[in-house]
C-alpha positions in Angstrom: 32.0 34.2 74.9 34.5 34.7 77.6 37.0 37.5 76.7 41.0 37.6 76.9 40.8 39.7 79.8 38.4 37.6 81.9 40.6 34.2 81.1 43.6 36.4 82.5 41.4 37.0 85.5 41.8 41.0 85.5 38.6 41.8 84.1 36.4 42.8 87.3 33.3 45.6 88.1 37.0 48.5 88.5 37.8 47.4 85.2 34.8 47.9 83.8 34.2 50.7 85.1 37.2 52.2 83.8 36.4 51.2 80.6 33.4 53.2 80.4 34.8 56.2 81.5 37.4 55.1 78.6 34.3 55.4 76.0 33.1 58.7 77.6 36.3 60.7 77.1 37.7 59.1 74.0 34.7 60.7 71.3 36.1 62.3 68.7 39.0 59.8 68.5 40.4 58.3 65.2 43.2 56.4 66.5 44.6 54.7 69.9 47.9 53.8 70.6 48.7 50.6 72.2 51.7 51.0 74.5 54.2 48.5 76.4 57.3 49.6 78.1 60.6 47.5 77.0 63.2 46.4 79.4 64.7 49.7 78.4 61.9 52.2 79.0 60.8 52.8 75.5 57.5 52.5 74.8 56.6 50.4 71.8 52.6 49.0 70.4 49.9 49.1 68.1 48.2 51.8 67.0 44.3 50.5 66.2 41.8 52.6 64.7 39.3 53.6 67.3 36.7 51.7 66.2 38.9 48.4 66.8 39.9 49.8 70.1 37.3 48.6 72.4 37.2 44.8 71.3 40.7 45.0 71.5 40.5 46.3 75.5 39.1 42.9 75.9 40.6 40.6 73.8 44.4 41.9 73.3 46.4 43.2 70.8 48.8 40.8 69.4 52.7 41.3 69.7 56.0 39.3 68.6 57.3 38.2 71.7 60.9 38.8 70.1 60.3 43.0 71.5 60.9 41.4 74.9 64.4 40.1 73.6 66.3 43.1 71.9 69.0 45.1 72.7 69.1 48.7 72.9 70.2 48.7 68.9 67.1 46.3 68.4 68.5 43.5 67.9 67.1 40.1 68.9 69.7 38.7 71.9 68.2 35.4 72.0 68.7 32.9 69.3 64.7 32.4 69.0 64.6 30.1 65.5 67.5 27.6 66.9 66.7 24.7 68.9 67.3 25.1 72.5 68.0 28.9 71.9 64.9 30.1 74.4 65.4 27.2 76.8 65.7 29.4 79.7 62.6 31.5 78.5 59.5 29.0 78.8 56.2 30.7 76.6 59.1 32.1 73.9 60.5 30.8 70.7 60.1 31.0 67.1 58.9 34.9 67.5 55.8 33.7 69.0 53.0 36.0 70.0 52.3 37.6 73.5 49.1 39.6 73.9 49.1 43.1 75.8 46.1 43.8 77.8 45.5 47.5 78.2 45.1 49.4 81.2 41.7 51.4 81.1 42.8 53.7 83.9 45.7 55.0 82.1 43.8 56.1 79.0 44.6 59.5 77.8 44.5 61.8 74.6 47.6 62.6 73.4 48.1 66.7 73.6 50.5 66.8 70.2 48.9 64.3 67.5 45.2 65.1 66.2 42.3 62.9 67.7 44.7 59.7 69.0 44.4 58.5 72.3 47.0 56.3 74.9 46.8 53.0 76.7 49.4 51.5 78.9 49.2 47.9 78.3 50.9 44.9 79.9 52.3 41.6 78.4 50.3 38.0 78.9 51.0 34.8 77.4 47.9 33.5 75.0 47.1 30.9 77.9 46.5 33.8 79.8 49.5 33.4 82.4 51.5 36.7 82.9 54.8 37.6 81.2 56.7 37.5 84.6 59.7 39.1 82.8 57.4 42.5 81.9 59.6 45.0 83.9 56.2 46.3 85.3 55.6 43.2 87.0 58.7 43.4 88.6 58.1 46.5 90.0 54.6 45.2 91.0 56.7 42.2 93.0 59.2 44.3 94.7 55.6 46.7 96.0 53.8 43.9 97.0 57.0 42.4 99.1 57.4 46.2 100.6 53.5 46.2 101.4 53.9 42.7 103.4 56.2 44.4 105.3 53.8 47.1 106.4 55.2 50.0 104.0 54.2 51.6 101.1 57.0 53.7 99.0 57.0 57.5 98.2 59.1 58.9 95.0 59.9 62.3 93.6 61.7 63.0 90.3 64.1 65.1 89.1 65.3 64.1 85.4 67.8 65.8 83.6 68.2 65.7 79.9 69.6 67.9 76.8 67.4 69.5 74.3 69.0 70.4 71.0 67.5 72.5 67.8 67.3 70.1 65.1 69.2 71.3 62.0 68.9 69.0 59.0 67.6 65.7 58.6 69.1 65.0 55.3 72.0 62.1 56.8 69.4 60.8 59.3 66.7 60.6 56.5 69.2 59.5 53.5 68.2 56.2 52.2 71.7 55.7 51.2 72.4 56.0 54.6 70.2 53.8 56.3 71.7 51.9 59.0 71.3 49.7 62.7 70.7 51.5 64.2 70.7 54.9 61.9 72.2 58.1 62.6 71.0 61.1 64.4 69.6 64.4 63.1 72.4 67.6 62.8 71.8 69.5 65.8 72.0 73.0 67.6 72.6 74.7 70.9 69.8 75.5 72.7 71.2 77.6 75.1 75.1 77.9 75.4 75.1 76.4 78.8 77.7 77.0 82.3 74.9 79.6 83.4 73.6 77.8 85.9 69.2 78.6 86.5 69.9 81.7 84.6 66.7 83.9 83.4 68.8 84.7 80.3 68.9 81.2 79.0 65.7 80.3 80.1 64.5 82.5 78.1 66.2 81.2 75.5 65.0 77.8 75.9 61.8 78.8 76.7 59.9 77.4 73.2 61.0 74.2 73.9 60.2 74.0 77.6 56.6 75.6 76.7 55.9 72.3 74.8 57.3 70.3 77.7 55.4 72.0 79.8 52.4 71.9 78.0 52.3 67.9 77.2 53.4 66.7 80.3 50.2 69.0 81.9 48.0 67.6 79.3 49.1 64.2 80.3 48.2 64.7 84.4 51.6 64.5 84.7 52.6 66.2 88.2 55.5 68.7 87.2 56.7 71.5 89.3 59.3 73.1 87.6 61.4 73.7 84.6 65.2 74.5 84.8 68.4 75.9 83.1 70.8 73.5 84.3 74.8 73.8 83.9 75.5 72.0 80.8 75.2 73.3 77.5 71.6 73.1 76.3 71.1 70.9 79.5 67.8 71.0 81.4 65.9 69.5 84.4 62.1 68.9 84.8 61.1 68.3 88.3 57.5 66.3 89.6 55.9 66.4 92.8 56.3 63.2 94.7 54.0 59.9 94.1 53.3 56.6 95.1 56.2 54.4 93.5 54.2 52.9 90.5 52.8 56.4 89.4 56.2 58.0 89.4 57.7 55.2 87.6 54.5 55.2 85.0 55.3 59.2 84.8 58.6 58.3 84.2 57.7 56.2 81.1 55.3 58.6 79.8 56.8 62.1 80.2 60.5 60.8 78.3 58.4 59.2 75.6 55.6 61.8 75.2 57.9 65.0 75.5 60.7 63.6 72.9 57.8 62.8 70.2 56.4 66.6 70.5 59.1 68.0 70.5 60.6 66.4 67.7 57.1 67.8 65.7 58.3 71.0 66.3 61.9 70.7 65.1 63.7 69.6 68.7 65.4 66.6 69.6 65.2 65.6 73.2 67.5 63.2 74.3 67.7 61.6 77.8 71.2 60.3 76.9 73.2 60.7 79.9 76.6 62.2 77.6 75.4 63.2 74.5 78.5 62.9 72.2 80.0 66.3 72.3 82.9 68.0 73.5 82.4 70.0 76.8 78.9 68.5 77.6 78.0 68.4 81.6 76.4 64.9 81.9 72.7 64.5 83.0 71.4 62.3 86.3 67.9 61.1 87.1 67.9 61.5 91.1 65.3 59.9 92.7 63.6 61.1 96.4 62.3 58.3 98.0 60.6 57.5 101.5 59.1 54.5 102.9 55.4 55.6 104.6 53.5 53.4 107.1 50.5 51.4 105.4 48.5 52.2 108.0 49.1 55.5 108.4 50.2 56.2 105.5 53.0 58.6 108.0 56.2 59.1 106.7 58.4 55.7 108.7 61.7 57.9 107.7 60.6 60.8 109.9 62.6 61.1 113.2 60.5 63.1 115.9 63.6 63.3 117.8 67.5 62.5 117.4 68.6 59.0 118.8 69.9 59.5 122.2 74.3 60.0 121.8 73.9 60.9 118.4 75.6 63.6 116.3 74.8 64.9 112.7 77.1 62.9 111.2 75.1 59.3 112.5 71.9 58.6 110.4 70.2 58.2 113.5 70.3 61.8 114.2 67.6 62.6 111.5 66.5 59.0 110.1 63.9 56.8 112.1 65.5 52.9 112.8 63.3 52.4 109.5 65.1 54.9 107.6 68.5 53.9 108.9 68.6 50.6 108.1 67.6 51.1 105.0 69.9 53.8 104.0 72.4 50.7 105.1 70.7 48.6 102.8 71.5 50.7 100.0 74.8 51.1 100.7 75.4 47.7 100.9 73.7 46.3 97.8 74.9 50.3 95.8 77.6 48.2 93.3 74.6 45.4 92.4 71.9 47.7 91.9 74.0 50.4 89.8 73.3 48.4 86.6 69.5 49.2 87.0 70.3 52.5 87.5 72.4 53.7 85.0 72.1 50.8 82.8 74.0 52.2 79.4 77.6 52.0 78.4 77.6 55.4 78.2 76.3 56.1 81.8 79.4 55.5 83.6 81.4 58.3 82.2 79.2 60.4 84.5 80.8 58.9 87.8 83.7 61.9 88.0 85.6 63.8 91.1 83.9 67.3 91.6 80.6 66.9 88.8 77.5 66.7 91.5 78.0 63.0 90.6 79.0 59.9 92.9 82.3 58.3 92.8 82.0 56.1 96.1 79.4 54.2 97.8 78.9 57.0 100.4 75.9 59.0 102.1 76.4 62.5 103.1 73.5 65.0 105.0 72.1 67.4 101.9 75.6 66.5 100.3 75.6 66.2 96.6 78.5 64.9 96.2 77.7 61.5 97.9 75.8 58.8 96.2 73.2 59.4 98.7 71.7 62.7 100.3 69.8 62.6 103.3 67.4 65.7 103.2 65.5 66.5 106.0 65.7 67.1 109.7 63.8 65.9 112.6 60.5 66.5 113.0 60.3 66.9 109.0 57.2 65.0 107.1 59.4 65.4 104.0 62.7 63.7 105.5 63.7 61.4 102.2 66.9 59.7 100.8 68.1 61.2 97.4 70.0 58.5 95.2 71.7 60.5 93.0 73.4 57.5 90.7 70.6 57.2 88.5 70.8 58.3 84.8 67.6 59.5 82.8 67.9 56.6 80.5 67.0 54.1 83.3 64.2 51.9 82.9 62.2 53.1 85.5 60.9 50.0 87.2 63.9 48.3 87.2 65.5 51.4 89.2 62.8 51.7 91.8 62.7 48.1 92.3 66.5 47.8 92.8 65.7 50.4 95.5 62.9 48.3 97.4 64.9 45.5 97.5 68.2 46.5 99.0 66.6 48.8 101.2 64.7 46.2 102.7 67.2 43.8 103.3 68.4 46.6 105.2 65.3 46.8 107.4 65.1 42.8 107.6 68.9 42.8 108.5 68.2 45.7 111.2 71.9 47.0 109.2 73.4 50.4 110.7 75.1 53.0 108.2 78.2 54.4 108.8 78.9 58.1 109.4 78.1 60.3 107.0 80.4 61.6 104.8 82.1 65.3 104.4 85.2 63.8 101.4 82.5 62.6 99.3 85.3 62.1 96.4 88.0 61.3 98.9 89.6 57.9 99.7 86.8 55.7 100.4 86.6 51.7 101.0 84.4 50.4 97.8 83.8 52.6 94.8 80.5 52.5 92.0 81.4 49.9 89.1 82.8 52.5 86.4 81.7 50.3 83.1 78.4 48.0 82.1 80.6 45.3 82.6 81.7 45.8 86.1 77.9 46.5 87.0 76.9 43.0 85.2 79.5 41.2 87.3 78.0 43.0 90.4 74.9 42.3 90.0 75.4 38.5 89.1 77.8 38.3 92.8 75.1 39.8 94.8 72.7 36.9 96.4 70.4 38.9 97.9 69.2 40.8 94.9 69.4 38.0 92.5 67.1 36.2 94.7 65.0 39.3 95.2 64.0 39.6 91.1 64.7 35.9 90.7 67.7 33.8 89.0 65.4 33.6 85.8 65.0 37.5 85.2 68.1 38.3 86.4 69.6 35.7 83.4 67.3 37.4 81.1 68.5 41.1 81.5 72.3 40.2 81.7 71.7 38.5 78.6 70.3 41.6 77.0 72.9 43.9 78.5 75.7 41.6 77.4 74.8 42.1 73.5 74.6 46.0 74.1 78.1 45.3 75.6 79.5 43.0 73.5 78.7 45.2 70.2 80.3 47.7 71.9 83.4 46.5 72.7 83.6 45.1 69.2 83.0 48.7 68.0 85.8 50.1 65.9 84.7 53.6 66.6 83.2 54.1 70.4 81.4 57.1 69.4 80.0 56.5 66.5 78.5 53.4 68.1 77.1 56.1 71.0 76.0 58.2 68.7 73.7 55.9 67.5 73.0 53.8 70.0 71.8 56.2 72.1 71.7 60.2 70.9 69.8 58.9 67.8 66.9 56.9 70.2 67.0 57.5 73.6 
């Protein structure tokens, strides 16, 4: 009989092979864990009992297509049991089922929990078509256009996020209590904070990190380094650069992963970008990235030389034509794709004067201040654009494939930046959106990149977003609603 996975058309001699190699590492195994990334970055899934696990690699593992439609408080932003109420979402309605197809490349065995193993899994409707709407697949889109222009995309992470000592449970855990979504644990300090990489507070922190540092190397993750960073129990883990889908697939993993082990040994991690205290310092996911020839696989941002009547403050001077024009492409798409990059209400509170965070829709040579740093100079292989407008709540695909897409309407436009910036939070001619909502509008005003994920996605996630923002503007207390929003699950 002809499995799932060979109707979908996936199943081939790789993916068999990979499924071996599955078998070979996964004896001693109880459990495996099912996993799908939501339009928010949270993983969600079944966990099967190992023994299940193989047919299931074929066949699917069922799941209520209504996880594709919630909110970040989980609630369903599509009206799926009233007529008409999924007309713009043909294969949904009526919390039908989609099946996830698993990934046998990605298996792994999870460091913290005894004898359970991990597969990333993708969404397909039963007729075997794919859920177009799976934020991996648009990701997947956005390479594929960037390799029929000849390039292939680099990326290096650096995510900050707050790790706090968990108190007491007791209000989190209180049945009386319950709520949607619930409240928090009572936290502590785990470090004081405005020490900036000092030994002293590493040292500190250092249980915690241990743990990080442990899972994500038990994962494959790539990390390079663990850091104290300003904010009160504020840190920053930082990977060695990737091909785009790994470091967004790293992405997924490590905020999941590191946020379920600690939380085992009495931590919560949160990759909230303000967690709701006084005097926090808030945290930015800044993303390296670099086009490279796929031929050469040579970095196309590299510059041997500068352009000839150039000065350090033209792009020109460091960037190859490549790199230049999509630097412009950035900048001129930055208001549209900001939604995708810091995507929570919460997020924009980040975009102040003087905080290492952007104001303006500016690029600056190694200047942290602008919303883009261009690090590098000629003759470098690592010459790269930083965007540092990114929070570490971002869904991960979404934010790299906001990237592609402007930057190469840059390149297809042959657009030139301006000069670079030295006032990064000066006067300057158009500014980042400073709310969800003013990111929504953008994003719906821009052409180019709702053509570039399509009309019909693009509806999708504004709907979704809209909820998040609707419930909070309705929200009689704005804190509270923050608090646990996001503290409490992100």
């Amino acid at each position: 009989m002809t499995s799932f996975a060979h109707r979908c058309g996936i199943h081939d001699d790789a993916r068999a092979a990979a499924l071996s190699r599955a078998a070979l590492l996964a004896g001693g195994l109880e459990l495996v864990r099912f996993a799908w990334c939501d339009v928010h970055g949270v993983t969600r899934g079944k966990t099967l009992v190992a023994g299940a696990a193989a047919k299931a690699m074929m066949d699917g593992v069922g799941m209520v297509s209504t996880l594709m439609l919630k909110d970040t408080s989980d609630r369903t932003a599509f009206k799926v049991f009233e007529p008409g109420g999924t007309a713009d979402l043909p294969g949904f309605g009526q919390a039908n089922n989609l099946l996830l197809l698993a990934d046998p490349d990605s298996f792994r065995q999870l460091p913290w929990t005894p004898a359970s193993g991990w597969v990333q899994c993708q969404p397909w409707f039963q007729d075997g078509t794919p859920v177009e709407l799976d934020t991996r697949r648009v990701l997947q889109r956005a390479l594929a256009r960037l390799a029929a222009a000849g390039y292939g995309m680099k990326c290096g992470l650096e995510v900050e996020f707050h790790i706090y000592r968990i108190d007491d449970t007791r209000a989190q855990m209180d049945p009386s209590l319950a709520a949607w979504p619930g409240l928090p644990p009572a936290v502590s300090l785990l470090h004081p904070g405005y020490n900036l990489l000092t030994e002293a507070w590493y040292d500190l922190a250092e249980e915690p990190l241990r743990i990080v540092q442990h899972t994500a190397q038990a994962l494959g993750l790539p990390l390079l380094s663990l850091e104290i960073e300003l904010g009160p129990s504020q840190v920053e883990a930082v990977f060695e650069a990737t091909d785009a889908m790994t470091a967004a697939d790293n992405m997924v993993l490590f905020r999941n992963a590191v946020r379920q082990a600690l939380r085992r040994a009495g931590y919560h991690a949160t990759f909230m970008c303000r967690p709701p205290f006084p005097n926090i310092m808030s945290s930015g996911w800044h993303l390296h990235q670099s086009l490279v020839d796929a031929r050469t696989g040579a970095n196309a941002f590299r510059r041997d030389a500068p352009a000839p009547g150039t000065s350090a403050a033209d792009a020109g001077h460091t960037l190859s034509d490549a790199g230049e024009h999509y630097l412009a492409g950035l900048l001129a798409h930055a208001r549209a794709m900001a939604v995708f990059c810091t995507p929570t209400v919460n997020g924009f509170g980040r975009f102040r004067p003087n905080a290492l965070a952007p104001q303006s829709v500016l690029w600056g040579r190694d200047n942290r201040g602008a919303m883009l740093r261009v690090v590098g100079e000629c003759a470098d292989a690592a010459t790269r654009i930083e965007n540092r407008i990114g929070e570490p709540a971002a869904n991960p695909y979404l934010y790299l494939a906001s990237q592609i897409h402007a930057g190469l309407d840059g390149i297809e436009r042959g657009l030139r930046a301006p000069a670079a910036t030295d006032a990064p939070y000066g006067d300057a001619d158009v500014r980042l959106p400073t709310s969800l909502g003013e990111a929504l509008q953008a994003l719906q005003g821009d052409s180019t990149l709702v053509d570039a994920f399509g009309s019909a996605f693009i509806q999708y996630f504004t709907r979704i977003k809209q909820s998040e923002l609707s419930r909070y503007e309705l929200a009689e207390d704005k804190d509270d609603f923050q608090r646990r929003e996001y503290f409490s699950r992100f």
